[in-house]
ChimeraX commands (.cxc) that place a marker at each C-alpha (Angstrom):
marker #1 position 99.72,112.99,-3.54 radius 0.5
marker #1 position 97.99,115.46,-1.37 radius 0.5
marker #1 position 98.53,119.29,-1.55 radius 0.5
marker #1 position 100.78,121.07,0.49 radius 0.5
marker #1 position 98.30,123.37,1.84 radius 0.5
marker #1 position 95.14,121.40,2.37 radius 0.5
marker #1 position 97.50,118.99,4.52 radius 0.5
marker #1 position 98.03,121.93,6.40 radius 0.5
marker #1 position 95.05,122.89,6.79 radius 0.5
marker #1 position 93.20,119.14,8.04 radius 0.5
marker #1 position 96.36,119.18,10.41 radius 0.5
marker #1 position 95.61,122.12,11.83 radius 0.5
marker #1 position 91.99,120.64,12.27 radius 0.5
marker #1 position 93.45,117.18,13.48 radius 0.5
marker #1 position 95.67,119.28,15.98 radius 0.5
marker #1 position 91.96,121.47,16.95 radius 0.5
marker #1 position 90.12,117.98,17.68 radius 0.5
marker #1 position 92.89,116.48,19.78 radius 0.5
marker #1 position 92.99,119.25,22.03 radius 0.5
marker #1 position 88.95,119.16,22.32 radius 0.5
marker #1 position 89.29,115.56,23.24 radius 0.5
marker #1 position 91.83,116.39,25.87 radius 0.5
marker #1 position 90.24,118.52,27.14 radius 0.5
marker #1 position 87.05,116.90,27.53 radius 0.5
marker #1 position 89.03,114.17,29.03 radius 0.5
marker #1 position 90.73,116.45,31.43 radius 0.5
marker #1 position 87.68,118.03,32.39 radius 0.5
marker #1 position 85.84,114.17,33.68 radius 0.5
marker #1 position 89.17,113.44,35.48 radius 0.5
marker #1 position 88.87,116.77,37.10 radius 0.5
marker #1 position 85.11,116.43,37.79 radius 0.5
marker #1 position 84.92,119.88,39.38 radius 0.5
marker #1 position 82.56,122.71,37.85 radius 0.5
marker #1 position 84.53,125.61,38.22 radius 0.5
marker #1 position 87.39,123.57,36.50 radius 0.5
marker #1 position 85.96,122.23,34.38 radius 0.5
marker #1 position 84.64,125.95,33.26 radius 0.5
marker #1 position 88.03,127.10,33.84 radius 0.5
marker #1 position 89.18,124.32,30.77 radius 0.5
marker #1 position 86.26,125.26,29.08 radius 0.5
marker #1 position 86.88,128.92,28.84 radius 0.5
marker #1 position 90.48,128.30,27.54 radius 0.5
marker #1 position 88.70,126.35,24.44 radius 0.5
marker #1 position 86.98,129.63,23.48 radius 0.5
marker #1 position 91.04,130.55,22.77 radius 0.5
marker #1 position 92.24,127.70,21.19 radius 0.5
marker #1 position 89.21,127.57,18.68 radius 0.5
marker #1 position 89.89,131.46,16.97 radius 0.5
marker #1 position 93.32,131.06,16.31 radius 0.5
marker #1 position 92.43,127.78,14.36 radius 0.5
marker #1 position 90.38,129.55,12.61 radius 0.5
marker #1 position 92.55,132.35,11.29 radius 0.5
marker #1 position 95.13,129.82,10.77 radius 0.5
marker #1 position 93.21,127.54,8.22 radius 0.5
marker #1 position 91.50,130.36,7.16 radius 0.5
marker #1 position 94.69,132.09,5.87 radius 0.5
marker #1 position 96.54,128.75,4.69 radius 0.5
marker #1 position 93.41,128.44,2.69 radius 0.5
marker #1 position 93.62,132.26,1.16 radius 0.5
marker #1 position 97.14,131.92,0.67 radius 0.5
marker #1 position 96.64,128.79,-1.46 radius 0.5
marker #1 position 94.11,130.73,-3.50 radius 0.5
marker #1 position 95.70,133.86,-3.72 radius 0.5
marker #1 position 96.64,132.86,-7.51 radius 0.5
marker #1 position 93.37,131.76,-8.44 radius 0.5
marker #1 position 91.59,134.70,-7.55 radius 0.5
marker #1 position 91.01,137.47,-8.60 radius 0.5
marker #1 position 91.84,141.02,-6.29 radius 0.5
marker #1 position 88.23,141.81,-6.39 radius 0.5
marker #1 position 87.16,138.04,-5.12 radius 0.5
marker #1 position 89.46,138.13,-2.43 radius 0.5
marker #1 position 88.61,141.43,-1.11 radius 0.5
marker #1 position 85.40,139.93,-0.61 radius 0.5
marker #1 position 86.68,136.75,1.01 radius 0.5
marker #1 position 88.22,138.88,3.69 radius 0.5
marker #1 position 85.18,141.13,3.97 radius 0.5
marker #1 position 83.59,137.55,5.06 radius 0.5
marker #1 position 86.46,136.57,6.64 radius 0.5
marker #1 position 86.19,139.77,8.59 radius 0.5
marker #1 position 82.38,139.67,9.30 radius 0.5
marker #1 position 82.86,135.58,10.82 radius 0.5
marker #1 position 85.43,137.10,13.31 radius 0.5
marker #1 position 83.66,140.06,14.55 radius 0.5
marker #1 position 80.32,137.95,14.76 radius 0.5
marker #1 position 82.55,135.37,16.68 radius 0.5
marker #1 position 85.21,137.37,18.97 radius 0.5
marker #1 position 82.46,140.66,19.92 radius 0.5
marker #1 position 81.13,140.50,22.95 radius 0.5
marker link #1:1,2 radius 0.2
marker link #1:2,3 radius 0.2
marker link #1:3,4 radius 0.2
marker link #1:4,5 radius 0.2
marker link #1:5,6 radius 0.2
marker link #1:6,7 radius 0.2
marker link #1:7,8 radius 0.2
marker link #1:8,9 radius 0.2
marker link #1:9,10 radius 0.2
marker link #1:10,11 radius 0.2
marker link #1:11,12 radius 0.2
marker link #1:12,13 radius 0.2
marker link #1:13,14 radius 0.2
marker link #1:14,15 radius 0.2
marker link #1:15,16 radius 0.2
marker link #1:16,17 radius 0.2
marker link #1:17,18 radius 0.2
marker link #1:18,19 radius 0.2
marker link #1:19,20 radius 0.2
marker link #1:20,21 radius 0.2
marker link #1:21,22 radius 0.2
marker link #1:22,23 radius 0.2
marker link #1:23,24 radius 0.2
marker link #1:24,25 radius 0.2
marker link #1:25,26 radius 0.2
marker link #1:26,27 radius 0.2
marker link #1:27,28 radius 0.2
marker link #1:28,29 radius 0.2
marker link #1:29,30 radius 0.2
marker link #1:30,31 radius 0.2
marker link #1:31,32 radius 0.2
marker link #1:32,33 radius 0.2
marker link #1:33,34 radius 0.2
marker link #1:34,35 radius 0.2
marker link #1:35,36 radius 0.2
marker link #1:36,37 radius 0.2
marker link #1:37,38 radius 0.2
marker link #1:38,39 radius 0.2
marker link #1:39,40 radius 0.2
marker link #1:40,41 radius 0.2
marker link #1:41,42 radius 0.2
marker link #1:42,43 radius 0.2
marker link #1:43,44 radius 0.2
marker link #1:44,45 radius 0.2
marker link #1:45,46 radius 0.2
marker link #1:46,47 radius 0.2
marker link #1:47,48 radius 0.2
marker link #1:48,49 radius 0.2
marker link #1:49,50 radius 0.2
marker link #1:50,51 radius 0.2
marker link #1:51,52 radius 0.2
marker link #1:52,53 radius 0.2
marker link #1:53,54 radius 0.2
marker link #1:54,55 radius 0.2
marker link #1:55,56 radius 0.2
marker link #1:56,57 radius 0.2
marker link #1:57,58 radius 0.2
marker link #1:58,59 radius 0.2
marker link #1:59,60 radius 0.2
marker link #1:60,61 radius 0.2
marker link #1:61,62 radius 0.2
marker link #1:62,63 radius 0.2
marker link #1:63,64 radius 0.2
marker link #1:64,65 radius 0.2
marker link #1:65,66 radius 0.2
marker link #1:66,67 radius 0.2
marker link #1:67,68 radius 0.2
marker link #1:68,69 radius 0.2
marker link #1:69,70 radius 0.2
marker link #1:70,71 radius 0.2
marker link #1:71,72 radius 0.2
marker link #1:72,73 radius 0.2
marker link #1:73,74 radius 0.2
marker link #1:74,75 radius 0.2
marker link #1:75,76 radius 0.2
marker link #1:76,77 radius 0.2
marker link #1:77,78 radius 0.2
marker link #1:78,79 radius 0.2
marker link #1:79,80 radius 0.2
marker link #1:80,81 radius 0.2
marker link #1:81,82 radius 0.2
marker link #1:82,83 radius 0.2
marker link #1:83,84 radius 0.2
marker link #1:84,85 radius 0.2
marker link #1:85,86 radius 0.2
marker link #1:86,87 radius 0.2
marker link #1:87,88 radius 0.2
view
């Protein structure tokens, strides 16, 4: 039987891969640069959100395993992967 949460979290990765797929796809059918870019550049979205969404399924999962101190830690990673990957 597979946990509750770490189905949610591979289907949230399942659902991440699909849409890279389809958009790969859409970009050779559209075989244009600048759309292709254009499906690019809404990846760079998509790929974020996944990660704060697994990322907190995951913490919320261990929230009873951990101690406060651990998780405060967690988060300050947490924190330090998003500003590294959403500062420009």
């Amino acid at each position: 039987m597979l946990d509750k949460i770490v189905l949610s979290m591979a289907s949230l990765r399942i659902l991440s891969g699909s849409i890279e797929i389809l958009a790969a796809l859409l970009m050779l059918r559209l075989n244009q640069i600048d759309k292709a870019m254009i499906v690019n550049s809404s990846l760079a979205f998509v790929g974020p959100i996944i990660l704060i969404s697994t990322t907190t399924i995951g913490l919320a999962g261990l929230s009873d395993k951990l101690s406060p101190s651990k998780l405060i830690w967690v988060a300050a990673g947490i924190g330090c992967l998003l500003i590294g990957i959403l500062k420009k």
